[in-house]
TIFI-592886 format. One record per atom (N, C-alpha, C, CB): x negated, y, z negated; residue in one letter. Coordinates in pm, whole numbers, plus 50000, padded with zeros to 5 digits. Glycine has a CB too. Example, Ala and Ser with C-alpha at 12.3 -4.5 7.8 and 13.67 -1.06 7.14 Angstrom:
2
486814943149220a/487704955049220a/486804967049220a/488694955349095a/487154977549292s/486334989449286s/487105000349213s/485924994049428s/
//
This chain:
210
440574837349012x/441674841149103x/441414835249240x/441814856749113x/442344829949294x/442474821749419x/442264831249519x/443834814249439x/441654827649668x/441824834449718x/443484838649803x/440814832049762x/443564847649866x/444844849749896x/444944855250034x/445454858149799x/446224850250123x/446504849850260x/446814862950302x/447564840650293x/446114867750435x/446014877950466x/444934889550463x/446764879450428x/443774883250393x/442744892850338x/441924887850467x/442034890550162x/441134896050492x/439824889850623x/439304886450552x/438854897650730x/438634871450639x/437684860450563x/436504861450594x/437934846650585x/435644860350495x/434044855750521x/433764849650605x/433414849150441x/432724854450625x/431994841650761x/431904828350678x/429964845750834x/432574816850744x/432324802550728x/433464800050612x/430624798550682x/434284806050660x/435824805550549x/436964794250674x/436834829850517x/437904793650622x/438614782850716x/439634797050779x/439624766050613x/439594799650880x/440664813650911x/442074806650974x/439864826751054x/443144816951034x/444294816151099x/443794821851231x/445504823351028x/444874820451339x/444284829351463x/444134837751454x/444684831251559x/444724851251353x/444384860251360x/443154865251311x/445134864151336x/442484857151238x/441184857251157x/441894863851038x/439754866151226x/442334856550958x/442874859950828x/442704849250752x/444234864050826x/442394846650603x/442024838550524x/443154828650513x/441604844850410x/443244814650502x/444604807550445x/444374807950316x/444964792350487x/445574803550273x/445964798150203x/445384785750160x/446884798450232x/444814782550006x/444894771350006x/445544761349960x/444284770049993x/446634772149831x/447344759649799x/448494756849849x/447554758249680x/449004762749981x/449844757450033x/449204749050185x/450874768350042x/450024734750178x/449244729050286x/449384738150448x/449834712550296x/448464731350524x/448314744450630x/450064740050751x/446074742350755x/450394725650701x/451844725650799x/452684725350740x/452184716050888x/452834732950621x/454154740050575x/454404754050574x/454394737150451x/452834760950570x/453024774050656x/453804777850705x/452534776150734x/453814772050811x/454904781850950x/456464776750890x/454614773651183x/456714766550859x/458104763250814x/458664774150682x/458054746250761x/457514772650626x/457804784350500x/458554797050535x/456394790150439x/457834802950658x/457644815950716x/459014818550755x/456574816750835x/459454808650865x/460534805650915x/461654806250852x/460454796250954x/461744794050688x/462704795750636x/463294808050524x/462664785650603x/462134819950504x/461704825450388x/462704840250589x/459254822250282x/462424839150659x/462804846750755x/464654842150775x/461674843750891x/464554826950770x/466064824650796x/466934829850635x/466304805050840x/466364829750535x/467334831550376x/467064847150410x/466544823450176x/466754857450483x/466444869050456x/468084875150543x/464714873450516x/468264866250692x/468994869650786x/470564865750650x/468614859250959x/470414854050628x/471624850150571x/472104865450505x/471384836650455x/471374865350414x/471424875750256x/471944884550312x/470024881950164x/471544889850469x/472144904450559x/473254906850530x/472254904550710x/473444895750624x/474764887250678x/475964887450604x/474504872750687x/475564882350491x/476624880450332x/476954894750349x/475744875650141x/475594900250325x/476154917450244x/477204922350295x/475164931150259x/476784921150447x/477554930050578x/478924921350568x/476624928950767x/479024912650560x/480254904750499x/481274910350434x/479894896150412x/480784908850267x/481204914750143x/481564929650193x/479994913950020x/480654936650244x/481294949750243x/482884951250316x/480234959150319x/482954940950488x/483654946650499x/485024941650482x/483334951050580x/484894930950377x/486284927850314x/486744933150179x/486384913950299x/485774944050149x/486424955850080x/487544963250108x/485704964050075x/488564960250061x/489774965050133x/489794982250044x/491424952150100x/490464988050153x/490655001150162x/491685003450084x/490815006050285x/492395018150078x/493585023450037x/494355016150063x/493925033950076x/496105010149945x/496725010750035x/497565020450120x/497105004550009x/498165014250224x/498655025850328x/500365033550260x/498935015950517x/500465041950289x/501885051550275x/502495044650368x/501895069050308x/504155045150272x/504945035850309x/506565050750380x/505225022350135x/506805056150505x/507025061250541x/508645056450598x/505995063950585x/509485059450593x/511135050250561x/511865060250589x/511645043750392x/512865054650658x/514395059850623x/515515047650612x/514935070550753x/516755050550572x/517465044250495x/519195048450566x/517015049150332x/519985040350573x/521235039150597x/522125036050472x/521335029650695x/523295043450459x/523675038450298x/524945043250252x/522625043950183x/525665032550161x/527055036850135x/526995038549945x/528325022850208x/527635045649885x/527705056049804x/529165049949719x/527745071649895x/529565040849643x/530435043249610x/530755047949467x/530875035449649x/531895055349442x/531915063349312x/532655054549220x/532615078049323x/532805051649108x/533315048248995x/534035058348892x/532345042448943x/535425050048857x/536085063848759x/537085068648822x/535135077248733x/537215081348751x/538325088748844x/537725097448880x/539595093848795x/538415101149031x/538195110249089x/537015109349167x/538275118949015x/536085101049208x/535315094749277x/535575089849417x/535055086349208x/534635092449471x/534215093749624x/533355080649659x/533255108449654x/533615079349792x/532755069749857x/532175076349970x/533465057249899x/530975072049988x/530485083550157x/529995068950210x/528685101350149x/529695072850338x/528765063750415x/528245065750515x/529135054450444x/526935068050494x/525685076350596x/525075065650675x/524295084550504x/525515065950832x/525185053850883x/524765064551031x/526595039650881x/523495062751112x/522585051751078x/521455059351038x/522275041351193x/521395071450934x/520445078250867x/521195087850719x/519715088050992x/520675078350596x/521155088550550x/520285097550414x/522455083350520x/519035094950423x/517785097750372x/516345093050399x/517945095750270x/515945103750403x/514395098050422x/513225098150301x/513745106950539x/512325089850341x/511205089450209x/509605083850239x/511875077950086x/509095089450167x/507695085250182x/507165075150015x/506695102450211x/506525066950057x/505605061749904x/504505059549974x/506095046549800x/503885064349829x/502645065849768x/501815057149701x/502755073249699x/501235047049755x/500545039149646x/499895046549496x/499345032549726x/500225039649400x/498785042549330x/498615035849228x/498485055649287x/498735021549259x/497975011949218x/498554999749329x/498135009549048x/497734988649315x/498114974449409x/499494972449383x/497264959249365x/500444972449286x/501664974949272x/502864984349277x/501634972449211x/502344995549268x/503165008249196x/503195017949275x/502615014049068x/504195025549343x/504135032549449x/505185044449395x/504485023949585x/505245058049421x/505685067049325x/506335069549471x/504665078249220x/507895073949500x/508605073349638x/509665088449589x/509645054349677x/509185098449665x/509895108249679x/510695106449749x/509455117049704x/512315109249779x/513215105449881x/514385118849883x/513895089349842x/514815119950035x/515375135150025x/516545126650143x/514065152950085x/518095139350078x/519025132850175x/520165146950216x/519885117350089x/519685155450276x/520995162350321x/521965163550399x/520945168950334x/523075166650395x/524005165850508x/525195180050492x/524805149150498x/524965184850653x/525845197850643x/526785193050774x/524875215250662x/527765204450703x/528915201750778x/529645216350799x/529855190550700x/529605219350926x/530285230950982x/531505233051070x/529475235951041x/532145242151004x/533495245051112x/534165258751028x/534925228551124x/535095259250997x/535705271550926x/534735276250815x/537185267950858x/534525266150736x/534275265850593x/532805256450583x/535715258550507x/531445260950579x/530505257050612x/530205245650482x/529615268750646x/529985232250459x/529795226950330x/528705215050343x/531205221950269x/528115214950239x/526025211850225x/526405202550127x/524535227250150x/525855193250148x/525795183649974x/523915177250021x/527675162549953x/523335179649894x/521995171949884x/521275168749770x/521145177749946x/520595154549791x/520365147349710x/518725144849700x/521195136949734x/517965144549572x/516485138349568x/516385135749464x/515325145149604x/515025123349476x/515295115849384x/513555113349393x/516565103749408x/513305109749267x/512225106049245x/511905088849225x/511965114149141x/511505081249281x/511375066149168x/510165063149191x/512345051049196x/510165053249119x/508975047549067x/509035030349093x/508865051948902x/507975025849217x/508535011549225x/507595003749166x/508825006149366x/507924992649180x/507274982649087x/507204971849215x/508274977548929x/506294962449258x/506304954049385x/505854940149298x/505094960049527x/507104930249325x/506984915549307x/506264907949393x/508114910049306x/505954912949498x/505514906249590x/504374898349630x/505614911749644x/504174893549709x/502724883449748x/501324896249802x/503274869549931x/500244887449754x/499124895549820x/498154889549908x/498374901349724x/498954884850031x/498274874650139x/497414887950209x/499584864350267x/497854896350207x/497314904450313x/496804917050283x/498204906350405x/496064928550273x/496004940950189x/497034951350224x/494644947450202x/497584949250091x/498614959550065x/500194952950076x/498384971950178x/499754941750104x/501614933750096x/502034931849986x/501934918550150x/501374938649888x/502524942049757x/503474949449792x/502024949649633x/503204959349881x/504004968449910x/504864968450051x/503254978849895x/504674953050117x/504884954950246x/505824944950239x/503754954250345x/505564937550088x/507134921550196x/507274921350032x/506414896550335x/508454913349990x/509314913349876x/510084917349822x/509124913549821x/510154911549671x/511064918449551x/510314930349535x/511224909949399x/511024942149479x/510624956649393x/511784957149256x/510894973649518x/511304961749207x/512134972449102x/511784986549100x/511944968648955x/513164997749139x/512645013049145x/513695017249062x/512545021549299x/512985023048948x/513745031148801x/513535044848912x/512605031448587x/514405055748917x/514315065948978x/515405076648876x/514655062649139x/515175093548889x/515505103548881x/515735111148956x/515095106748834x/516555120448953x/516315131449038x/518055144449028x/515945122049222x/518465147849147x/519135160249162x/520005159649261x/518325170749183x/521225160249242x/522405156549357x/523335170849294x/523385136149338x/523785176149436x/524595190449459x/524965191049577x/523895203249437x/525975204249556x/526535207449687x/526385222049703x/528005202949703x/526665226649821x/527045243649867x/527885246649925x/526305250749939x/529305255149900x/529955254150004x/530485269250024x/530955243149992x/529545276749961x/529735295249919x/529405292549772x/531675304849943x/529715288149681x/529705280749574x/528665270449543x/530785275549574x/528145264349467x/527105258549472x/527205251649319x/525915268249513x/526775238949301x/526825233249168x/525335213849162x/529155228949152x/524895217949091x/524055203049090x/524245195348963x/522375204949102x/524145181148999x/523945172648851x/523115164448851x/524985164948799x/522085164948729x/521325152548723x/521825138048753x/520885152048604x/520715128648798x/520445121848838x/519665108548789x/520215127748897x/520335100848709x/519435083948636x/519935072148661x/519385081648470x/518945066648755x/519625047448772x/518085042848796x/521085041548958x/518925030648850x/517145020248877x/518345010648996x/516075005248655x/516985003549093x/517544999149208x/516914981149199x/516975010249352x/517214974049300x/516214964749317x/516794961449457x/516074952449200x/515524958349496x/515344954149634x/514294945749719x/515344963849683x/514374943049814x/513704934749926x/512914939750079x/514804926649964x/511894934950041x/510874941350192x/511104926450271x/508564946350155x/510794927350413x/511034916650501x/510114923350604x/512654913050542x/508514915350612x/508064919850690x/508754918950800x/507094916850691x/508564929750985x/508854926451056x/507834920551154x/509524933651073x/507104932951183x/505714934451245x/504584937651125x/505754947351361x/503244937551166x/502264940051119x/502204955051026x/501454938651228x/503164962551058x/503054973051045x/504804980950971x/502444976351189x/505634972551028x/506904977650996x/507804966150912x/507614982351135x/508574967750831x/509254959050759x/510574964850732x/508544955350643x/511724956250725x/512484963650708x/513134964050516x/513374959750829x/514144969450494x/514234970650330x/515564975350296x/513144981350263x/515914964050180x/517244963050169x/517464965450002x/517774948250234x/518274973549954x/518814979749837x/519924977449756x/518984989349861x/519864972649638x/521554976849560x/520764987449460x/522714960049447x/521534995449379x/521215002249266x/522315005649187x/520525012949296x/522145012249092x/523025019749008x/522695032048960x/523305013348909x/523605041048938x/522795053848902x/524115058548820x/522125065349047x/523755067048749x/524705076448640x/524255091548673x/524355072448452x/525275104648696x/525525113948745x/525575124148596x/526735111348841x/524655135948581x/525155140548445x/525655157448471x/523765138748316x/526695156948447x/526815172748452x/528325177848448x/526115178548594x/529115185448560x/530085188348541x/530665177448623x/530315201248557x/529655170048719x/530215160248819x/530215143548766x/529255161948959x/530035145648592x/530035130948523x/530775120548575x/530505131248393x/529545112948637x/530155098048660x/529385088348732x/531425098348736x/529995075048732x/528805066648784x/529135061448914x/528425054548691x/527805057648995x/528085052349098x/527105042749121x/528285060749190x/527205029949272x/526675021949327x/526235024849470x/527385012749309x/525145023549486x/524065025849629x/523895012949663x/522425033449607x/524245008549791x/523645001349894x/522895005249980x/524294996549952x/521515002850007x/520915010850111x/520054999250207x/519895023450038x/520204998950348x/519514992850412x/518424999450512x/520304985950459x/516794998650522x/516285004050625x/515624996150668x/515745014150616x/514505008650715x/512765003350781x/511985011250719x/512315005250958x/510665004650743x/509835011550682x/508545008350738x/509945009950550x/508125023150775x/506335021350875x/505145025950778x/506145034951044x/504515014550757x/502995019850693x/501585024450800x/502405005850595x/500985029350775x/500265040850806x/499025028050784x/500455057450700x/498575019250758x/497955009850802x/497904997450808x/497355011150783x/
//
């Protein structure tokens, strides 16, 4: 067994300044370069890690919206409304890089003689076409598809609701870093005593939370 660097040397051994044995099979002026470069691959390796970690991207952020929107009815006896410049609000939920589950709520009352309530929620489910330049711009710029459900009624002393089934497609347009705005057609079918179909246009904004 060779001897080895770092052990205190015998008297009449070849030492380092510190009086420590060399090395012999490495020559004595590659030493310090060794040292050096075996110190510079250590800084790199940091470096990387601390790197890698922090382009671990996080959650994505909740997508926080409201919406402007015209309503028209199909059939007979069908209505058109038009809720301008608020006529529901909504939050989504990531939960996956694509897929964002969007609760959305829309009421509107109206008072004078005869007090009368109509309100609407809806559940969907989006789907994001979009690019992933940035974390979380699946959900921040593009195409979507949102299959949605939910519950549309009124109150007016009286009270009556009907289910609720369509699917939408639409467009994100980033604006800022943070806000984009979002544009809608859909279709939906009405089930109950209020049978019938209608078409949603909806235009908003929408602020994410990071």
């Amino acid at each position: 067994m060779g001897p080895i660097e770092g052990e205190p040397a015998p008297a009449g051994t070849e030492t380092t300044k510190g009086g420590f044995r060399k090395n012999p099979f490495v020559p004595h002026e590659l030493q310090p370069t060794m040292r050096k470069t075996l110190a510079a691959s250590l800084v790199c390796i940091a470096l990387s890690a601390s790197a890698a970690a922090a382009q671990v991207p996080g959650p994505d952020p909740l997508e926080l919206g409201v919406d402007a929107g015209v309503t028209i009815g199909l059939g007979d006896n069908s209505v058109t409304s038009i809720d301008i410049p608020v006529s529901s609000a909504r939050v989504g939920f990531p939960i996956s890089r694509r897929v964002s589950l969007e609760p959305k709520f829309r009421l509107n009352v109206l008072t004078g003689d005869t007090d009368f309530t109509t309100y609407r929620f809806e559940v969907g489910l989006l789907y994001h076409l979009g690019t992933s330049r940035y974390p979380g711009a699946y959900h921040r710029a593009g195409m979507y598809v949102r299959p949605f459900l939910g519950i549309v009624g009124f109150s007016n002393g009286d009270s009556d609701s009907d289910g609720l089934l369509g699917i939408g497609l639409g467009y994100k347009f980033p604006i800022v870093s943070r806000l984009s705005s979002r544009f809608e057609a859909n279709f939906a079918h009405r089930f109950g005593d209020g049978d019938q179909s209608e078409i949603g246009l909806l235009a908003g904004l929408s602020f994410f939370t990071r």
